[in-house]
VEXGU-279883 format. One record per residue (C-alpha): residue number from 1; residue in one letter; y, z, x. Coordinates in pm, 1 decimal. Last residue first. Layout:
% residues N
<pt><num>NUM</num><residu>A</residu><v>Y</v><w>Z</w><u>X</u></pt>
...
//
This chain:
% residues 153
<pt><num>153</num><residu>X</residu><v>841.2</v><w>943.0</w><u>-198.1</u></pt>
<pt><num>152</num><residu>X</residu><v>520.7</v><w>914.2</w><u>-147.7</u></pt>
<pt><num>151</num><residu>X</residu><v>450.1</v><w>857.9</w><u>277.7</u></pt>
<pt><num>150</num><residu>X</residu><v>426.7</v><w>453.0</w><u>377.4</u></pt>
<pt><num>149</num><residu>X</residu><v>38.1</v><w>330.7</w><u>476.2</u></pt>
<pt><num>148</num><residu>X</residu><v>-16.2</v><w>223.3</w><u>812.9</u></pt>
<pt><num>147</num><residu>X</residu><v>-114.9</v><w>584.9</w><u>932.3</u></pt>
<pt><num>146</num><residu>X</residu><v>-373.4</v><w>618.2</w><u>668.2</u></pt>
<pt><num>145</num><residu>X</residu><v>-661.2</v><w>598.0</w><u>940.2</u></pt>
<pt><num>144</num><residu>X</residu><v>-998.0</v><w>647.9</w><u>768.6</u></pt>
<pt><num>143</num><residu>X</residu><v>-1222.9</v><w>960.3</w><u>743.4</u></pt>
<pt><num>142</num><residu>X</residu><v>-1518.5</v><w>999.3</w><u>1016.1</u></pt>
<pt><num>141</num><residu>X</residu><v>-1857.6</v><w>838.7</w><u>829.5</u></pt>
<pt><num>140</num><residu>X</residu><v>-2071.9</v><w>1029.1</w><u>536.6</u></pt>
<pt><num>139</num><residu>X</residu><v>-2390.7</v><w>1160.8</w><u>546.2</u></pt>
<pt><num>138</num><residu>X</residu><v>-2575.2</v><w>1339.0</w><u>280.2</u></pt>
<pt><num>137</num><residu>X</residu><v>-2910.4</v><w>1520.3</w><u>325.3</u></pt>
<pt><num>136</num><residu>X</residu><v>-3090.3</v><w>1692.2</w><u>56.5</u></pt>
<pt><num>135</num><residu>X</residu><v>-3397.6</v><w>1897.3</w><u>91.3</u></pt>
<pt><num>134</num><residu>X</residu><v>-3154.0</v><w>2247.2</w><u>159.4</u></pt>
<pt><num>133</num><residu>X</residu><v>-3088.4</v><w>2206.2</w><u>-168.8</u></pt>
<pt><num>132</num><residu>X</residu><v>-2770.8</v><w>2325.7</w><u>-332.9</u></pt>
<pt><num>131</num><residu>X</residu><v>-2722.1</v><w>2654.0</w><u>-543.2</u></pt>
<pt><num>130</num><residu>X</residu><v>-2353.7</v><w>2792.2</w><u>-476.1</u></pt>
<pt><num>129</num><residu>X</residu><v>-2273.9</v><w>3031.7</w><u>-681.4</u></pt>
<pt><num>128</num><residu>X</residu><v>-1911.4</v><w>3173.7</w><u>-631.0</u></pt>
<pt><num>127</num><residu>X</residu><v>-1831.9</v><w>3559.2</w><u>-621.4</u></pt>
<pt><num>126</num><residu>X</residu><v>-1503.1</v><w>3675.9</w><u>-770.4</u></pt>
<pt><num>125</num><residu>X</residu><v>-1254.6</v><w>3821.6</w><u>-483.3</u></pt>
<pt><num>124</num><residu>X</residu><v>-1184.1</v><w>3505.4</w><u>-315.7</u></pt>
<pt><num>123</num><residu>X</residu><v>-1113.7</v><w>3457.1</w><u>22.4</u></pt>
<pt><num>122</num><residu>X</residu><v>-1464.3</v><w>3570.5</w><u>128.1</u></pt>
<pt><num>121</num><residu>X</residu><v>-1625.1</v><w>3325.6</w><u>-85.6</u></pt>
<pt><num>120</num><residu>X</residu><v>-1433.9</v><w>3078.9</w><u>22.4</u></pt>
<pt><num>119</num><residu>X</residu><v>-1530.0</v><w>3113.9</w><u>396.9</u></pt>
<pt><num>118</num><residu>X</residu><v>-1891.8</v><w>3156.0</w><u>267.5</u></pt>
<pt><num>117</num><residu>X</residu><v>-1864.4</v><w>2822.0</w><u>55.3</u></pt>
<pt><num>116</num><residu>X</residu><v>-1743.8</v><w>2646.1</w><u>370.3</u></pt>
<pt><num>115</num><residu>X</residu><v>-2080.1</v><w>2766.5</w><u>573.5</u></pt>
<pt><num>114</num><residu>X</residu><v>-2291.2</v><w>2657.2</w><u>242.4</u></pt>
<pt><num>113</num><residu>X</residu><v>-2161.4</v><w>2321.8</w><u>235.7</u></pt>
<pt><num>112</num><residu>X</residu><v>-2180.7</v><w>2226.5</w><u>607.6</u></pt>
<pt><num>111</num><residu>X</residu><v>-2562.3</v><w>2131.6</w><u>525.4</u></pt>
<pt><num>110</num><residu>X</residu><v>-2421.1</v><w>1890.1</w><u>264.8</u></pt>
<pt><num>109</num><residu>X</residu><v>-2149.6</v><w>1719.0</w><u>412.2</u></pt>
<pt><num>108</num><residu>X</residu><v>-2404.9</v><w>1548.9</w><u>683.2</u></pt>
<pt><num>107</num><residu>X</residu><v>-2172.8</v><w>1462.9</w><u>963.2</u></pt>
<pt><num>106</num><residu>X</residu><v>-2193.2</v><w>1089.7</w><u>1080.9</u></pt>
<pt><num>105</num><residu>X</residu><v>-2074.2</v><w>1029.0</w><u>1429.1</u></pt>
<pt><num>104</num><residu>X</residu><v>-2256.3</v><w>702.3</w><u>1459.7</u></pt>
<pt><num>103</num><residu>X</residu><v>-2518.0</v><w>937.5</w><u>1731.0</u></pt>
<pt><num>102</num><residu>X</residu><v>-2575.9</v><w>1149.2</w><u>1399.6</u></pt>
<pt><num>101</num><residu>X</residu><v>-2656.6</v><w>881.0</w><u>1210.0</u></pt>
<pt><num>100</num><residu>X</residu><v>-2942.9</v><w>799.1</w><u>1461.6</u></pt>
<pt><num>99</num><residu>X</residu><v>-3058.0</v><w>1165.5</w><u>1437.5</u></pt>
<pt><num>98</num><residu>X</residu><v>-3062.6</v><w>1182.4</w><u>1109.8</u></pt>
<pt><num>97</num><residu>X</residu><v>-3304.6</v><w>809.5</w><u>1065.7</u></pt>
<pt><num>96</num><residu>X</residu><v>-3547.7</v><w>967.9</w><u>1352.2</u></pt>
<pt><num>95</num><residu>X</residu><v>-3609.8</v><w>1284.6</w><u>1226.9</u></pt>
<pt><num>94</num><residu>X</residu><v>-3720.2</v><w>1266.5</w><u>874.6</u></pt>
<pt><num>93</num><residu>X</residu><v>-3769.2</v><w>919.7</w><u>882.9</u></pt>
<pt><num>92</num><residu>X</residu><v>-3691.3</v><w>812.9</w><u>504.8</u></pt>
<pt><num>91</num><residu>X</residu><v>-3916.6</v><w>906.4</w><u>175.0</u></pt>
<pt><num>90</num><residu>X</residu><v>-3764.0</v><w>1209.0</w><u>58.4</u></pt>
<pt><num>89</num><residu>X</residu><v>-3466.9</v><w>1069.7</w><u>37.9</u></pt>
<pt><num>88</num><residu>X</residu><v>-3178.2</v><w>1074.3</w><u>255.1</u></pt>
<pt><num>87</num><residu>X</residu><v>-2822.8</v><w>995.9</w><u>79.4</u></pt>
<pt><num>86</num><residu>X</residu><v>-2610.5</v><w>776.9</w><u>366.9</u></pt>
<pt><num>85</num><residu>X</residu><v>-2235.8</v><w>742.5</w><u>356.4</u></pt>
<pt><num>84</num><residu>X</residu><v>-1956.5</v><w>494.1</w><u>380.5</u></pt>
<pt><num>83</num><residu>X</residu><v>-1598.0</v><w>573.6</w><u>262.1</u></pt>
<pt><num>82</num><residu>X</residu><v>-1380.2</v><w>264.1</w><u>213.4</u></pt>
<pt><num>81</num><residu>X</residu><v>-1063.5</v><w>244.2</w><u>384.6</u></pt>
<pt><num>80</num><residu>X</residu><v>-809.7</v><w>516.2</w><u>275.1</u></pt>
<pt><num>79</num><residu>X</residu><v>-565.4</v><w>484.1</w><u>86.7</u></pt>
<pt><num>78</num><residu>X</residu><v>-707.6</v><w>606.9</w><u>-249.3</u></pt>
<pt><num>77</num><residu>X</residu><v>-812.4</v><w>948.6</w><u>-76.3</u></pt>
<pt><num>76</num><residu>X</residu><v>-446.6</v><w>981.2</w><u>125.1</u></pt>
<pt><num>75</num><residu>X</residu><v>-316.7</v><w>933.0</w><u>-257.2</u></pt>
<pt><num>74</num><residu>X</residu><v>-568.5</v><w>1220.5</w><u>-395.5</u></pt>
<pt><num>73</num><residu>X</residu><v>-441.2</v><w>1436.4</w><u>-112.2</u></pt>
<pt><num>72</num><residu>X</residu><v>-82.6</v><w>1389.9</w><u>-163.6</u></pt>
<pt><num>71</num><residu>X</residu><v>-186.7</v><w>1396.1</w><u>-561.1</u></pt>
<pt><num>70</num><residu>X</residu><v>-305.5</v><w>1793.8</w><u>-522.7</u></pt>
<pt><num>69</num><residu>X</residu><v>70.3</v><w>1962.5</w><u>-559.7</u></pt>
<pt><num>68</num><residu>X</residu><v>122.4</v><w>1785.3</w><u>-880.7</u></pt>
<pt><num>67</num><residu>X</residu><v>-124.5</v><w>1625.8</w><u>-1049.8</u></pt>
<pt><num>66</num><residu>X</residu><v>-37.9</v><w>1497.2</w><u>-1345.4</u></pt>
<pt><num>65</num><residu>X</residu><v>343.0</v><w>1442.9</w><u>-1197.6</u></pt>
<pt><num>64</num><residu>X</residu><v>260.3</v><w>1250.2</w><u>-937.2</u></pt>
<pt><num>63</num><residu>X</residu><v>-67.4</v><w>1034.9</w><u>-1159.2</u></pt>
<pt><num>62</num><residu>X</residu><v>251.9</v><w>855.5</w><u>-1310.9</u></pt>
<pt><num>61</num><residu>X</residu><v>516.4</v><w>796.9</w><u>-1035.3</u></pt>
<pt><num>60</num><residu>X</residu><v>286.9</v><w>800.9</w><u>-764.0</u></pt>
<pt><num>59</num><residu>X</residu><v>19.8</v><w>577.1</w><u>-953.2</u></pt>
<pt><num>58</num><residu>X</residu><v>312.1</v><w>304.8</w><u>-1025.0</u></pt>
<pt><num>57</num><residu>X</residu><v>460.5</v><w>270.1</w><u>-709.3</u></pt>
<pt><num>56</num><residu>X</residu><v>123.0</v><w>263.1</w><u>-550.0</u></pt>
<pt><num>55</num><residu>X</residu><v>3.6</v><w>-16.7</w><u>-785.6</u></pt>
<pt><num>54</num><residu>X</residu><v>383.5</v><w>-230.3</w><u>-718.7</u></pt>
<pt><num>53</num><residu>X</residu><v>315.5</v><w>-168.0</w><u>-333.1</u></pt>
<pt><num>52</num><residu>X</residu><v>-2.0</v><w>-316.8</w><u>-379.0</u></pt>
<pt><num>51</num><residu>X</residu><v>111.7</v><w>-621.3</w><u>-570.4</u></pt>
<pt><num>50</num><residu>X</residu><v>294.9</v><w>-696.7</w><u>-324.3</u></pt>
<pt><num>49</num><residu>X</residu><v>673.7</v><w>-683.4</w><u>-442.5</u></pt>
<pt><num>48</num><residu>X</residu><v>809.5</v><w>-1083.1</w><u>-466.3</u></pt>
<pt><num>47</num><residu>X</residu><v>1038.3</v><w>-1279.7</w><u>-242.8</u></pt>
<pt><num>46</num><residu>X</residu><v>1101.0</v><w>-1579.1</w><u>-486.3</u></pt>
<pt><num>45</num><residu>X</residu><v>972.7</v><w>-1899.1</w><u>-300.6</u></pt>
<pt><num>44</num><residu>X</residu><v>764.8</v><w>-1987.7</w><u>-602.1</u></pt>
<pt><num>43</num><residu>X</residu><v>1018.9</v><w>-1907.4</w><u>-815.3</u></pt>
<pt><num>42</num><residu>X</residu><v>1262.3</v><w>-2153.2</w><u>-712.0</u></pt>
<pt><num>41</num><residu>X</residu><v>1005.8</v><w>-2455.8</w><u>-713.2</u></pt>
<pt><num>40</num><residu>X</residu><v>911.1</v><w>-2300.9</w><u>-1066.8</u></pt>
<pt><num>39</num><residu>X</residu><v>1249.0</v><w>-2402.8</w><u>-1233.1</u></pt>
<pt><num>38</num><residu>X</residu><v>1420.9</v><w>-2135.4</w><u>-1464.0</u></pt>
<pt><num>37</num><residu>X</residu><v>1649.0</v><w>-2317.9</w><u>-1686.0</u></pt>
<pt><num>36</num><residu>X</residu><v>1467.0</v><w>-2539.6</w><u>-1815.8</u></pt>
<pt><num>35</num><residu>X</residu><v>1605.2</v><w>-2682.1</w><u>-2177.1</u></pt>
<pt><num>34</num><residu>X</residu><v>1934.0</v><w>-2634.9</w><u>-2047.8</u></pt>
<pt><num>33</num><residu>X</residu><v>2184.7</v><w>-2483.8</w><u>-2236.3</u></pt>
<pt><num>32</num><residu>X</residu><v>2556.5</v><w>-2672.7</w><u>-2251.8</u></pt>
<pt><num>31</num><residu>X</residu><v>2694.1</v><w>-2835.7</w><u>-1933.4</u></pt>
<pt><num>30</num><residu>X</residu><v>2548.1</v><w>-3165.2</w><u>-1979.8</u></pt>
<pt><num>29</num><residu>X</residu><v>2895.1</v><w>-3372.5</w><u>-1984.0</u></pt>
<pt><num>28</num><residu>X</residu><v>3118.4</v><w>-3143.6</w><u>-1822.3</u></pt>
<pt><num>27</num><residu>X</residu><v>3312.4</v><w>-2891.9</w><u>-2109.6</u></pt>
<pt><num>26</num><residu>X</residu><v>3617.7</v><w>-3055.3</w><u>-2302.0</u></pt>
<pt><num>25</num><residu>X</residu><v>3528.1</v><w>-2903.4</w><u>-2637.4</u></pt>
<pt><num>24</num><residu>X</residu><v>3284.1</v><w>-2575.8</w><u>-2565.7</u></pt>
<pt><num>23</num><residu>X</residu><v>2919.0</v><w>-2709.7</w><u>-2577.2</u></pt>
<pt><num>22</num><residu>X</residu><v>2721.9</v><w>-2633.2</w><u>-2919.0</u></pt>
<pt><num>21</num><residu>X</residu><v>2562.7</v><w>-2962.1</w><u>-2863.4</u></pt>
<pt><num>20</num><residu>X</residu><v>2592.6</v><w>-3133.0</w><u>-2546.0</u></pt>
<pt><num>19</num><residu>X</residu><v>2848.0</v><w>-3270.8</w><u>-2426.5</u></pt>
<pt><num>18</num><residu>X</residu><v>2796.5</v><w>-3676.7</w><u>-2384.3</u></pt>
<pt><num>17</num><residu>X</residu><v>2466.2</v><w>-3821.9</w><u>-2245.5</u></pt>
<pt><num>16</num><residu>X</residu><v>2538.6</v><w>-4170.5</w><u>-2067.8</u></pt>
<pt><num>15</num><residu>X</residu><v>2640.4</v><w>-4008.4</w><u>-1730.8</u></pt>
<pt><num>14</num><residu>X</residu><v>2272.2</v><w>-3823.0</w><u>-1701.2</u></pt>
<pt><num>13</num><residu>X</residu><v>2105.3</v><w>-4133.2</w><u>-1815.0</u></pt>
<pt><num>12</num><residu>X</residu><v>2256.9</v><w>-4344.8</w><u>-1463.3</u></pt>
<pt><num>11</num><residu>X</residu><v>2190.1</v><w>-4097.7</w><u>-1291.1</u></pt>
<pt><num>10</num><residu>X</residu><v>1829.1</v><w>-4064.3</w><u>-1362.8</u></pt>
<pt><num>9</num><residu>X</residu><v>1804.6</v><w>-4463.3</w><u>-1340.6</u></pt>
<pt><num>8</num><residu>X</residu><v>2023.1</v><w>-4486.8</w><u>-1031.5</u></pt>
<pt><num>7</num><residu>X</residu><v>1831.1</v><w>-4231.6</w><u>-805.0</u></pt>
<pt><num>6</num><residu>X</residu><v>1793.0</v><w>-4467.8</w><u>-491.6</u></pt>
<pt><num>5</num><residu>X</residu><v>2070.0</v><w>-4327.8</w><u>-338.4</u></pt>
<pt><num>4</num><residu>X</residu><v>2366.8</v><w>-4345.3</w><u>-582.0</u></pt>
<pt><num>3</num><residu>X</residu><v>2553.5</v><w>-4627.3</w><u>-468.4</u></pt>
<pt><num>2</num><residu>X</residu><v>2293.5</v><w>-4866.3</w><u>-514.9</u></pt>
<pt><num>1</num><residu>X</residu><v>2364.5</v><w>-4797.2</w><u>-891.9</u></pt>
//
């Protein structure tokens, strides 16, 4: 048992078993099923698909097709970082807390509203109504880079 490196108990039991039941007539001793078969040290170190990867897999083959031509945009949408914005009530700075967004390169979506709904109005032949108020003021930060992000195939 020296012989075998320490392991002379283990070894010792595996060479004691016979073939194991349901095992083809002059198969290895302890060839039949295993009771294990799939050990966890081997799946740990598995290369798996992110789980990220899997999600976008899965949204660009089933929200793809429900959407069609629009999902490129609504992918770009879920990819990018997190959108921040500002909604001014009636009871911030009136000057000083626009201004200061203004210097972090905020644009407030709202006011450009009514110039974009002009555009479209003019490009479409039935008229559009377009009722927002001028008393509300909504920031929102530059878009985020998608660039690390793999096209839809």
């Amino acid at each position: 048992m020296a012989a075998l490196g320490g392991r002379g108990r283990a070894a010792a039991a595996l060479l004691r078993r016979g073939a194991a039941p349901g095992a083809a007539p002059g198969a290895a001793p302890g060839a039949g099923q295993r009771r294990h078969r799939h050990k966890e040290k081997w799946a740990a170190t598995a290369p798996r698909v992110p789980s990220t990867r899997l999600a976008l897999h899965h949204f660009d083959t089933s929200y793809g097709l429900a959407l069609g031509a629009l999902w490129p945009s609504v992918r770009a949408a879920l990819l990018c970082e997190q959108k921040y914005g500002a909604l001014l009530n009636n009871f911030a700075a009136a000057d000083h807390v626009p201004q200061e967004l203004e210097l972090l390169n905020a644009t407030n979506f709202i006011s450009e509203a009514p110039q974009k709904a002009q555009l479209w109005q003019q490009e479409m032949s039935p008229p559009l109504c377009t009722s927002i108020s001028s008393k509300i003021k909504c920031y929102t930060f530059p878009r985020g880079d998608i660039t690390r992000f793999r096209p839809a195939r």
